[in-house]
Structures are given as structure tokens and as C-alpha cells.
Steps between C-alpha positions, in 0.01 A plus 500: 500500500786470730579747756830628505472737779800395766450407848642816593261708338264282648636518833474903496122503406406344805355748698690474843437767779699829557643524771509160641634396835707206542195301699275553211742371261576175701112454560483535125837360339471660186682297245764670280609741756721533806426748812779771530548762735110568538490466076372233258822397273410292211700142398556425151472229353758282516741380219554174357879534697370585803294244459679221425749632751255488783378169390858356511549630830160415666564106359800461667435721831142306544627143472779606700222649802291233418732196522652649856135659619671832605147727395301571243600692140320792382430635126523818360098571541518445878501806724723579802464832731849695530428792787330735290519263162364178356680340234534233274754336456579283212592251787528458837532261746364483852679249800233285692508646812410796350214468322194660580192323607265648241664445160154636329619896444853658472774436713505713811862359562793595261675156313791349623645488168396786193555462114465761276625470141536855341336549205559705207271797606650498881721794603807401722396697744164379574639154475752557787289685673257189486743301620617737783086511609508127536815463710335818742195286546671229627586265187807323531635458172439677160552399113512698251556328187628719177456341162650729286850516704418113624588569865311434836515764752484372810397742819542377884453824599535865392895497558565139436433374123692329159455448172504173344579441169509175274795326670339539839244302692215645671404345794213562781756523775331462883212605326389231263765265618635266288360628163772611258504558095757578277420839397544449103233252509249789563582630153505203292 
């Protein structure tokens, strides 16, 4: 018999421990969910968009990284401690000199670059204020990548951001230097 039950449903059976502290979750990563504000704040699953949008992106960011040897490239799964946060995002990227010397638990130093794709069940709200959390920490440069209007927000810092649409290229300015990608080719 197969079982249809989502991974959502799934994800909110697991018994997880009320309250939590932010140490306890990054000692025990708890897949499907991101630390908030001192609360346990479950990710859906992602859509087929999001992705093949992430996929498109991390391809051409990691051979890009790669090829020059700037860091290392993160997936969505892998944790990174904001403050009073940890997070997932559905990539980031970390410089060399930065990276810490024990790569075996979540990130106790923000990325230099974030990605977060919005998907259908995010509110703008907590999306930007995602994005704000990331540039407070000390991340560089934000994406956030919206399918539905095909546009790439782009924050350098809570004053200083654009949106890129189709006709636009995003690039990884002084922070991924030298990467750059026409921005339709994210939605193909």
C-alpha cells in the first residue's frame, strides 16, 4: 500500500522539544525546521520551481566558485547561526578565509553570500525579514529569487537593495567576484 501522507505531515509528528533553546537545536539540527526568535518554524517542502530554480542557480554559482576557488557552496539542508537564529538557506556561499575549522555541525559564522527562493507558502514579510536577519549578522549579500513575478531581489544592506528582472544580470559583485547570470535563465 503506498503511503500518501506528505513530508509535512510527517515533519510535524516528530516529536521535537518545547521550548527549545537555540544551543539545543544546533546540537541537534532538526531537519525540516529553522530556529526563530527562541521558536521552532517548520520548512516546507519545496516545489518542483523552487527546485529547479535552485538547481539552476547552484550549477552555475558552484562551477563558477569552483573554477576560481573563492570558498565552498552550501545547500539548502546546511545550517548557519544568525544571532539568535539558524537557518537554512536554499544556498549559500561561504569565502575561504572564512570558513570555520570544524565543518562537522552548523555554521557558527553567517555566509558571505544568502539565497532564498520564496516559495508559495512564504509571507513577504518573513521573507524580508529573513533577508534583513542575514545582512544584521554580518552576510554581505542577499538573493531573493521570486518565481511567480521572475525577479531577483538583491539586498547589500537594509537601505541599499534592487530588483532584477529578466533583462537584468545578476552578478556576485565584491562578493562572489566574477560570477554573473542573466537573470531569465533562472526561469527557463
Amino acid at each position: 500500500m503506498l503511503n500518501t501522507q506528505t513530508t509535512a505531515e510527517a515533519i510535524q509528528e516528530i516529536p521535537v522539544p518545547d521550548p527549545m533553546t537555540l544551543e539545543e537545536f544546533l546540537e541537534n539540527d532538526l531537519e525540516g525546521y529553522e530556529y526563530v526568535k527562541g521558536e521552532l518554524v517548520p520548512m516546507p517542502p519545496a516545489t518542483m520551481i523552487h527546485g529547479e530554480i535552485s538547481s539552476k542557480l547552484h550549477i552555475r554559482l558552484g562551477l563558477h566558485v569552483q573554477e576560481n576557488r573563492l570558498g565552498q557552496l552550501y545547500i539548502a539542508e546546511t545550517t548557519f547561526q544568525l544571532d539568535d537564529r539558524a537557518v537554512k538557506p536554499d544556498i549559500a556561499f561561504v569565502l575561504t578565509d572564512r570558513l570555520p575549522e570544524n565543518r562537522e555541525k552548523a555554521s557558527p559564522v553567517p555566509p558571505d553570500l544568502a539565497v532564498e527562493v520564496v516559495s508559495p507558502s512564504d509571507k513577504h514579510y518573513d521573507v524580508t525579514e529573513k533577508a534583513l536577519a542575514y545582512l544584521r549578522s554580518g552576510t554581505r549579500l542577499v538573493w531573493v529569487i521570486e518565481p511567480v513575478a521572475k525577479t531577483v531581489m538583491v539586498y547589500r544592506s537594509e537601505t541599499d537593495f534592487t530588483v532584477l528582472n529578466c533583462e537584468d544580470t545578476l552578478t556576485g559583485e565584491d562578493v562572489v567576484e566574477g560570477f554573473a547570470c542573466p537573470v531569465a535563465q533562472l526561469f527557463e
